[in-house]
C-alpha positions in Angstrom: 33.9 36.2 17.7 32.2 34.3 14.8 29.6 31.9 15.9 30.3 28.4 15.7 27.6 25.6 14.8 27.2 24.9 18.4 28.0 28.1 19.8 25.0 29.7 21.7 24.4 32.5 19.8 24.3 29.8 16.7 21.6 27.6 18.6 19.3 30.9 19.1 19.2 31.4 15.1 21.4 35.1 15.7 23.5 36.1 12.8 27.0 37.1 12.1 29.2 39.4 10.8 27.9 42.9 10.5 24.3 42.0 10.9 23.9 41.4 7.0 23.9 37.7 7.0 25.4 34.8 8.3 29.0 34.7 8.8 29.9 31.6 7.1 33.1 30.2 8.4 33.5 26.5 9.5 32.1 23.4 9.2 28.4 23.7 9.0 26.3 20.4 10.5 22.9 19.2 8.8 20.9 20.7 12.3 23.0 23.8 11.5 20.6 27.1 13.2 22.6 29.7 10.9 19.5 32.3 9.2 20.4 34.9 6.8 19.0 38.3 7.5 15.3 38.8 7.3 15.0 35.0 8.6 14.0 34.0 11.3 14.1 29.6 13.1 10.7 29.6 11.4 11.7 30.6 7.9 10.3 28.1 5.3 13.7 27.5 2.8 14.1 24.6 0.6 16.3 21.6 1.3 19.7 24.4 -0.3 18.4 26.9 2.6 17.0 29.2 0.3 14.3 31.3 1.9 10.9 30.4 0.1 8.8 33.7 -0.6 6.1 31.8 -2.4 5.2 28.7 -1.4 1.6 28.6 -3.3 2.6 28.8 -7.0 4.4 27.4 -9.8 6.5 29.4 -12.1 4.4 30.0 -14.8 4.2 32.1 -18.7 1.4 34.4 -17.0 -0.7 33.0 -14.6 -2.6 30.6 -16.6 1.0 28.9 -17.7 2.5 26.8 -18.9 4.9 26.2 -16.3 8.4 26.1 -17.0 11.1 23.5 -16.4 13.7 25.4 -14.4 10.8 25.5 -11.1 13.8 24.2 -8.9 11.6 25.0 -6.1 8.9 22.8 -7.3 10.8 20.0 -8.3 12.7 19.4 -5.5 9.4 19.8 -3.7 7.5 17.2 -5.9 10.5 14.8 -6.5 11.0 14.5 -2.4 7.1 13.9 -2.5 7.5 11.2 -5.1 10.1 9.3 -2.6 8.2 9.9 0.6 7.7 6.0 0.8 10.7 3.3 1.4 9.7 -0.1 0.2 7.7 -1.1 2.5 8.6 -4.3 5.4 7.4 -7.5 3.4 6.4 -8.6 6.9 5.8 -6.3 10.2 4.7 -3.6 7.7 1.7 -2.2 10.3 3.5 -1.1 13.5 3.3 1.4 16.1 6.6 2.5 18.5 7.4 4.3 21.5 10.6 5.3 23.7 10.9 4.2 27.3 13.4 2.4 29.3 14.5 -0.9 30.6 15.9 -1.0 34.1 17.8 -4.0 35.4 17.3 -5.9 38.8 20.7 -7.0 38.9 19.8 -10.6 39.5 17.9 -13.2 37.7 15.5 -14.9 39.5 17.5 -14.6 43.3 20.7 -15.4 41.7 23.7 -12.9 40.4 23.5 -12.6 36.6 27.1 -12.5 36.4 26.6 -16.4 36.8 25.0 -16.9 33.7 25.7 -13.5 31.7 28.5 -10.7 31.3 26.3 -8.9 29.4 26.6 -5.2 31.1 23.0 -3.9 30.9 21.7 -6.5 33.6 24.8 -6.3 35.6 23.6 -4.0 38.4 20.0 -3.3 40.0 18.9 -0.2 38.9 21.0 0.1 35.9 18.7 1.9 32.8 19.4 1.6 29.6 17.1 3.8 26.9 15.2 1.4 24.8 12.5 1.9 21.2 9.9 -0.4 20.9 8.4 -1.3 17.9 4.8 -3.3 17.8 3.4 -4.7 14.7 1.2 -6.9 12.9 3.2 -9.4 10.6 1.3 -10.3 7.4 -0.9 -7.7 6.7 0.0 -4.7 4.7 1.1 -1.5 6.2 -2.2 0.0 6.3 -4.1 -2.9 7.3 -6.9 -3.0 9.9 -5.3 -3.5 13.4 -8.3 -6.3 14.1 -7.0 -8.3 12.1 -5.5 -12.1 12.8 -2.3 -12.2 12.6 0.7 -12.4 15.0 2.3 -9.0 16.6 5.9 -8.3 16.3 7.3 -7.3 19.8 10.8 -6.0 18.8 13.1 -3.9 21.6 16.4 -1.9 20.6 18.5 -1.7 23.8 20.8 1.3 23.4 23.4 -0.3 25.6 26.7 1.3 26.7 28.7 -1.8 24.8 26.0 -0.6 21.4 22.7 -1.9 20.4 20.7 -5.2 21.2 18.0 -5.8 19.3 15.8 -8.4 21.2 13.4 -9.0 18.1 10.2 -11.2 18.5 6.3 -11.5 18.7 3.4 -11.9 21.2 3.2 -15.3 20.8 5.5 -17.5 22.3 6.1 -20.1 18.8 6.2 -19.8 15.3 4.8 -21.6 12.6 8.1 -23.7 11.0 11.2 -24.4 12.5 13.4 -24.3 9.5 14.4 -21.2 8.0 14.2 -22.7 4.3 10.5 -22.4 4.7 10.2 -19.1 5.4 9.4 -17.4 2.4 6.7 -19.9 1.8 5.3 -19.7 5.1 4.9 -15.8 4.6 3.5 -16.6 0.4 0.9 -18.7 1.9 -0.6 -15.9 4.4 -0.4 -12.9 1.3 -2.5 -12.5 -1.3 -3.3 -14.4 -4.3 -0.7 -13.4 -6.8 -3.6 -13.8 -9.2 -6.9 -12.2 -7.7 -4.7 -10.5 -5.0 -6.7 -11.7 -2.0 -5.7 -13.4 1.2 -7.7 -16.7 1.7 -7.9 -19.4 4.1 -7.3 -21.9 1.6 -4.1 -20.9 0.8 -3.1 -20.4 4.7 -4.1 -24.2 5.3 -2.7 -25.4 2.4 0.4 -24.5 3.4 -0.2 -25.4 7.0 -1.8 -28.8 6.3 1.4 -30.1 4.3 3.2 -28.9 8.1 2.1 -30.4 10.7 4.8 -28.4 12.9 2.9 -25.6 12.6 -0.6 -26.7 14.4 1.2 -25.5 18.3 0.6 -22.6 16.1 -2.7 -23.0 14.9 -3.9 -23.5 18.8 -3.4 -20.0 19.2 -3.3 -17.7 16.2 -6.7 -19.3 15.6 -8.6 -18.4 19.1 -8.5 -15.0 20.8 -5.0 -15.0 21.2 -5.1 -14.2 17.4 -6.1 -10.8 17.8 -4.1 -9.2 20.7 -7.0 -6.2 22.0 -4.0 -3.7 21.6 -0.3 -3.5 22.4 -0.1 -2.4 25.7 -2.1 -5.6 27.2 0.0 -8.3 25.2 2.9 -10.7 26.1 6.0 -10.3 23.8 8.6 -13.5 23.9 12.0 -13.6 21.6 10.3 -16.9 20.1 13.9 -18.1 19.5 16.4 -19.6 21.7 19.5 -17.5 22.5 22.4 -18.2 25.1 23.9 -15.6 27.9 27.9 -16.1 27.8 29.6 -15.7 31.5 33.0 -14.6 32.4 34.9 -17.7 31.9 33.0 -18.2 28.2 30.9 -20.6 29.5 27.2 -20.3 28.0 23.7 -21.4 28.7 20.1 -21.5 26.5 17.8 -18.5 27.2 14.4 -17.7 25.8 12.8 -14.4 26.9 9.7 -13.5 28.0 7.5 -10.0 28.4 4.7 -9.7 31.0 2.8 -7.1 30.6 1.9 -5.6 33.7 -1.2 -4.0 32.4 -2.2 -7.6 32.2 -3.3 -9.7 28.9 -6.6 -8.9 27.0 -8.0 -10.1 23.6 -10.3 -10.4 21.2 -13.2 -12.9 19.4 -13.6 -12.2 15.7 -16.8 -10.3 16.3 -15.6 -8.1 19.1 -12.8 -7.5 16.4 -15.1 -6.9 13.5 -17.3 -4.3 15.6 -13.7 -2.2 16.8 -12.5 -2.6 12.9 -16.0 -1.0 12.1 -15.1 2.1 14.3 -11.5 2.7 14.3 -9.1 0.2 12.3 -5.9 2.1 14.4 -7.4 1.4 17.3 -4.1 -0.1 19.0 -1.8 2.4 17.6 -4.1 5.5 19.4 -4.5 3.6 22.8 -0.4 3.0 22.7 0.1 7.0 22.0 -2.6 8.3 24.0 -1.8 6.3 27.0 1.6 7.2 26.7 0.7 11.1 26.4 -1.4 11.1 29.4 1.4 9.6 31.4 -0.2 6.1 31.9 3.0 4.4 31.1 2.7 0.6 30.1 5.3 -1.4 31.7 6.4 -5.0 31.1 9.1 -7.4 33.3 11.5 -8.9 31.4 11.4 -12.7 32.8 14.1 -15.4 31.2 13.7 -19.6 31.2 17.3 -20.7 31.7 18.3 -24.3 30.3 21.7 -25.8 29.9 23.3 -25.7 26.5 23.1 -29.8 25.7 20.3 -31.6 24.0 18.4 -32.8 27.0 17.5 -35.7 25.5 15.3 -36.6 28.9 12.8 -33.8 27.0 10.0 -34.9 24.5 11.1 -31.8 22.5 14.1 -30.5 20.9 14.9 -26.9 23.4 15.9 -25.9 20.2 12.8 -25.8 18.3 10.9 -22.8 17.9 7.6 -24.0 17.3 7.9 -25.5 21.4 7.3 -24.0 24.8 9.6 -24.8 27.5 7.6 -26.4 30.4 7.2 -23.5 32.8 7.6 -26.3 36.0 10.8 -27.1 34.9 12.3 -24.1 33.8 10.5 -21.2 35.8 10.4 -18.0 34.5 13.0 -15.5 36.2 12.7 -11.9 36.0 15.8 -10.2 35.4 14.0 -6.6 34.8 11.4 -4.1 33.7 10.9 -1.6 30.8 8.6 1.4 30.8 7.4 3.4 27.7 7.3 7.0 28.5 8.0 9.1 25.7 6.0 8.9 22.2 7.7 9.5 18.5 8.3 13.0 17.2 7.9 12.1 13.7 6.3 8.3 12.8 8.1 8.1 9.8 11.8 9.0 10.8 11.5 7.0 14.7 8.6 4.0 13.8 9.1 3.4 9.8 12.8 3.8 9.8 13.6 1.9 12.8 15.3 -1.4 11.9 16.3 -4.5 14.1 17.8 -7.8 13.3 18.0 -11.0 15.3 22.1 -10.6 15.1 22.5 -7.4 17.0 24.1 -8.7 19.9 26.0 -7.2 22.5 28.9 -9.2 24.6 27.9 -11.6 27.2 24.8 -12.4 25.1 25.1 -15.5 21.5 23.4 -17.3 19.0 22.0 -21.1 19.8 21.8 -23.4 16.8 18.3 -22.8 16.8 17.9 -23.1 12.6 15.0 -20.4 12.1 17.2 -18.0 14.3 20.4 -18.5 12.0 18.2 -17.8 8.9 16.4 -14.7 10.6 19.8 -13.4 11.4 21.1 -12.6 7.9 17.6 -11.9 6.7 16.2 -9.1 9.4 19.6 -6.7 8.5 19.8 -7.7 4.8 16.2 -6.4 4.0 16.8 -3.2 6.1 19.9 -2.8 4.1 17.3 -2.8 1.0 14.6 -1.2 2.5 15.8 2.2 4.3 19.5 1.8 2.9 23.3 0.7 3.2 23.7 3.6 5.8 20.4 2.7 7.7 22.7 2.2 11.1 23.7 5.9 10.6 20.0 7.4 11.2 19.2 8.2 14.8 16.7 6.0 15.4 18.8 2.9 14.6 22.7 4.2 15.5 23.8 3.0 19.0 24.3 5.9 21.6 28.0 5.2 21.8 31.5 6.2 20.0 31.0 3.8 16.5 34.4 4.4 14.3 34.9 1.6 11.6 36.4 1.3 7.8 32.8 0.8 6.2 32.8 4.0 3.9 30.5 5.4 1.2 27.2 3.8 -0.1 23.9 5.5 -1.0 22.6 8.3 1.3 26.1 8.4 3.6 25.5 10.6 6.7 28.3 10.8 7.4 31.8 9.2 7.7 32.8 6.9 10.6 36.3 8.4 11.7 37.6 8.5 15.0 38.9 11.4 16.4 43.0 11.6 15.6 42.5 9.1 13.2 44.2 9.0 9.8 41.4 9.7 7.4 43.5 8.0 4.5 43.5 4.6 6.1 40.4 3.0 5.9 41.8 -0.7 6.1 42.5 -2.8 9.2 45.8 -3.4 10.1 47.6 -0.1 9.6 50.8 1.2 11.1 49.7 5.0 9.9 47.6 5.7 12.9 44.0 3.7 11.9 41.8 1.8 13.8 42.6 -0.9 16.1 41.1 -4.0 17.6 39.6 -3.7 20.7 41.3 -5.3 23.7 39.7 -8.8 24.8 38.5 -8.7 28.5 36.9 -12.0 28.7 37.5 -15.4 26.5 35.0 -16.6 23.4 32.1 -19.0 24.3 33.7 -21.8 21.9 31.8 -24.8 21.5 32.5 -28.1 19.8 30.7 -29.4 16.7 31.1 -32.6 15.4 28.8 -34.1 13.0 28.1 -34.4 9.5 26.7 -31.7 6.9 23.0 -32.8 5.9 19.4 -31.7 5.1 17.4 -33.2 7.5 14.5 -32.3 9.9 14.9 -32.6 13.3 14.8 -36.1 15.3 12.0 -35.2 17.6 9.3 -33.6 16.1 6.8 -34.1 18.6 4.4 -31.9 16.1 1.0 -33.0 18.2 1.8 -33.0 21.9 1.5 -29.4 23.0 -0.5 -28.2 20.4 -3.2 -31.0 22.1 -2.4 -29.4 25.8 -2.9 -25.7 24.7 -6.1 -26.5 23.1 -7.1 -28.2 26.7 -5.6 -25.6 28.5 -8.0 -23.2 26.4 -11.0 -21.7 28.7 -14.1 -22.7 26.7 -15.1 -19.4 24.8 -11.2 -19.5 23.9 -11.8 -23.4 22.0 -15.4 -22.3 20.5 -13.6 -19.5 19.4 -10.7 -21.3 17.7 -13.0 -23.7 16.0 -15.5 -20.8 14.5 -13.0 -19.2 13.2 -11.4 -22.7 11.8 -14.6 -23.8 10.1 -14.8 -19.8 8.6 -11.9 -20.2 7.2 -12.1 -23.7 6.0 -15.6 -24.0 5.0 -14.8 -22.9 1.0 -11.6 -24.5 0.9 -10.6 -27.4 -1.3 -11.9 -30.5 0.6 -8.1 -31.8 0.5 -7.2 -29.4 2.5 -9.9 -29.0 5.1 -9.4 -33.3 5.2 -6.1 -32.7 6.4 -6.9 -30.1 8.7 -9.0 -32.3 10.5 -6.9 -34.9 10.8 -4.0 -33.1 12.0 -6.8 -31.2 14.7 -7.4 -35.1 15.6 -3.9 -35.8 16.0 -3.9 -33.4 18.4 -6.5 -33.4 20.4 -9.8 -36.0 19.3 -12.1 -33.2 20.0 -10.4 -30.9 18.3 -11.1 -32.5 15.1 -14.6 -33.9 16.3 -15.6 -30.1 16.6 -14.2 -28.8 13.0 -15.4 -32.2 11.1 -19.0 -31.1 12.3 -18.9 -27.6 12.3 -17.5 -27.9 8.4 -20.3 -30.2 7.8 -22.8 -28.0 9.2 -21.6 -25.1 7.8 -21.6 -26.7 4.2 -25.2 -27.9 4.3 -26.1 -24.0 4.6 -25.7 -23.4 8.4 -24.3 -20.1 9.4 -21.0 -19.8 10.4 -19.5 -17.5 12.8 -16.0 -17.2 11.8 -14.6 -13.8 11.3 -14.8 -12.1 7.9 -11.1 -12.0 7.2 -10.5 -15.5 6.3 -14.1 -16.8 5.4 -14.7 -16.9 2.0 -18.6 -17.8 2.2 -19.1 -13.8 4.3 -16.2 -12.4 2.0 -18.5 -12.9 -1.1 -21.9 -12.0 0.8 -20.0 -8.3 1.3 -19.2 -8.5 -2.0 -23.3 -8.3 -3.1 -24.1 -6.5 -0.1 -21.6 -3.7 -1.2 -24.0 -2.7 -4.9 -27.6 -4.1 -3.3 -27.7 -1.9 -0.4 -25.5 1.2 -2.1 -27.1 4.0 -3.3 -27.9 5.6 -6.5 -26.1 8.8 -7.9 -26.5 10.9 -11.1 -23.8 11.7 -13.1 -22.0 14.9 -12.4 
């Protein structure tokens, strides 16, 4: 009998035939084991599977050259080099992943989730579902010091038995805007100068001062909470709000929440500055070595629950991303808890290739009208589709563990094609009577709500940009607000006065000694007091390097 791809005799490399070579017959698969004689699993072949008896040399006119321009060999080779790289995230370009799982408790809170949410992953204690993790820094570049200040991505790919749900979102538990219109600007503003290409404070407050939304924000991203000490001992939240869809269609607002169970540690500039000077992947080797010793990090998945109206009894719209929801009146409720246990094979294939998007929902679990989540939504799966490629959903890292069969065909880099078994391969339209796919049966009704209103620009009625920015500065230990101010005067010292004005009057807004603190600190800092904000943003240290770099370097002779 001829082995078949998966045939055992095919998995342990053996040959067919008469022992010359493979017996070719069937349909081979891109893991195919098949070697030709002389070969062995470890046979070094190009990407045709031809056996490669010199790996070391060109083909060359003597062995001097010139080289000739049939070297298939070395051209395949080089030109795979020269594409090693997809375009890299424009934000969430540093990250770190592992695998693990999420087990459900089958309750939320000490209520049965099936009042809130059909969603099948939570429906029964116990209940695991495999998940990939993917941790990140968001502006920085994809080799960028893990030290620095910035918000961490926290995204989650649930590979669920009804497909994927992506639950994407950061350590910190608001955003900066609350309008997806701003986005792009938002992320200009932190990136470099498109002229000098350097990342400044200026430009960060600039942006920032013209929106005062965004100072809830600036309460945290500018203390320690701005430099998370690694991943394993940070918070993750969804930052948006979502809604969990019953039975009967009927829906409620969610946000989520991680709690690390390792508990929460992080950083002051200068205990950052003196890790960056040592190791700047420090939280990408204490995720993987943790993991590889077996010192799993866990986090409980906890939810706020809120009903789906505009509670207009709240100071706040529930909607708005740059808000907290009051943990006294909607408690956290744990619903379950996810371990990472099992680190990537291959970084580039599992961490750089994994893609998420706000809109990968399963059933039981919907959209709010939150406005950054609707823009998020088109935008996380449109620039995956650019960045790894139409048929991204088709690599193993992103494709759900389930039966997927659909009419989307073709594209660059297809995989392969998604047919169903049986089906006609010549109809790839929906409806057919000639045996093609079919809609899925409907087990429980659409959430439908009612609009009614009229189509406008306009922000949001209450804005409240002050209030809780003002409480989490108060509810800051005191290192935490000394820390938040050094770093806001480093950043702000050799910035345009119109924008360190505003700054200080939106700090005031606030919280009176909020701006009290940076007036003064600016003032000092201008009449020639040291200031000690962290390098990254403080333009005054960032051009004392800069002079430090050729008067202490030393002298070398030509060569």
């Amino acid at each position: 009998m001829t082995p078949t791809p998966d045939s055992p005799q095919h998995a342990a490399g053996q040959t067919g035939g008469n022992g010359t070579g493979t017996a070719v017959t069937g349909a081979g698969t891109s893991h195919d084991q098949r070697t030709a004689d002389g070969e062995n699993a470890q046979t070094l072949t190009t990407r045709q599977g031809h056996p490669l008896t010199n790996n070391q040399n060109l083909r060359t006119v003597g062995n001097r050259g010139p080289a000739t321009l049939e070297n298939y060999q070395f051209l395949e080779k080089i030109s795979h080099f020269d594409r090693e790289r997809v375009p890299e995230r424009v934000v969430h370009a540093r990250g770190a992943g592992a695998h693990g799982v999420f087990e459900a408790y089958g309750k939320v809170g000490d209520e049965p989730i099936e009042k809130y949410t059909r969603a099948k992953l939570f429906n029964t204690a116990g209940k695991q579902t495999p998940v990939f993790v993917r941790f990140s820094t968001v502006g920085h570049g994809g080799h960028s010091p893990e030290t620095l200040r910035d918000p961490r991505g926290f995204a989650v790919k649930f590979y669920t038995e009804d497909g994927n749900w992506d639950l994407v979102g950061n350590n910190l538990k608001v955003f900066f805007i609350r309008d997806a219109m701003k986005f792009p600007d938002l992320i200009h503003s932190q990136k470099p100068d498109p002229v000098h290409n350097r990342q400044t404070g200026e430009r960060i407050f600039d942006f920032i001062s013209n929106t005062p939304e965004a100072m809830h924000m600036v309460s945290f991203l500018f203390s320690p909470w701005g430099i998370p000490a690694n991943y394993r001992q940070m918070q993750g939240s969804g930052v948006n709000t979502y809604k969990w869809v019953n039975a009967k269609g009927e829906a409620v607002l969610v946000k989520y929440h991680w709690e690390p169970l390792q508990g929460i540690k992080n950083l002051t500039a200068q205990e950052a500055e003196a890790i960056q000077a040592k190791n700047f992947n420090h939280a990408t080797q204490d995720l993987f070595e943790h993991i590889e010793k077996g010192d799993f990090p866990q986090w409980e998945l906890c939810v706020q629950i809120m009903s789906d109206d505009e509670h207009p009894e709240l100071d706040f719209d529930p909607l708005d991303d740059t808000k907290i929801w009051p943990e006294d009146q909607f408690p956290f409720l744990p619903v379950g808890k996810m371990t990472l246990n099992k680190n990537p094979e291959n970084y580039f294939a599992e961490v750089e290739q994994a893609a998420f998007g706000t809109g990968v929902l399963v059933d039981g679990l919907d959209f709010s009208d939150d406005k950054m989540l609707q823009g998020r939504t088109f935008s996380y799966s449109d620039t995956q589709r650019y960045r790894v490629g139409t048929n991204y959903l088709q690599l193993p890292i992103n494709a759900p563990k389930k039966h997927v069969a659909t009419n989307q065909r073709d594209g660059q880099m297809a995989y392969h094609v998604d047919t169903a078994p049986g089906q006609n391969n010549h109809v790839n339209y929906e409806p057919s009577s000639l045996n093609g796919l079919k809609e899925a049966p409907r087990s429980a009704p659409d959430h439908m709500p009612e609009y009614t209103g009229r189509l406008i620009r306009q922000t949001i009625d209450r804005e409240n940009n002050f209030k809780q920015a003002g409480e989490r500065y108060r509810l800051h230990e005191d290192w935490e607000r000394d820390d938040l101010i050094n770093n806001m005067v480093g950043a702000l010292t050799d910035a345009n006065h119109k924008v360190s004005d505003k700054m200080v009057e939106l700090c005031t807004n606030c919280d009176p000694d909020w701006g009290r603190r940076l007036e003064e600190g600016l003032k000092a800092a201008r009449a020639g007091k040291k200031t000690e904000g962290g390098n990254q943003y403080n333009e005054g240290k960032a051009a004392e390097a800069v002079e430090q770099a050729e008067a202490t370097a030393h002298d070398a002779r030509p060569y």
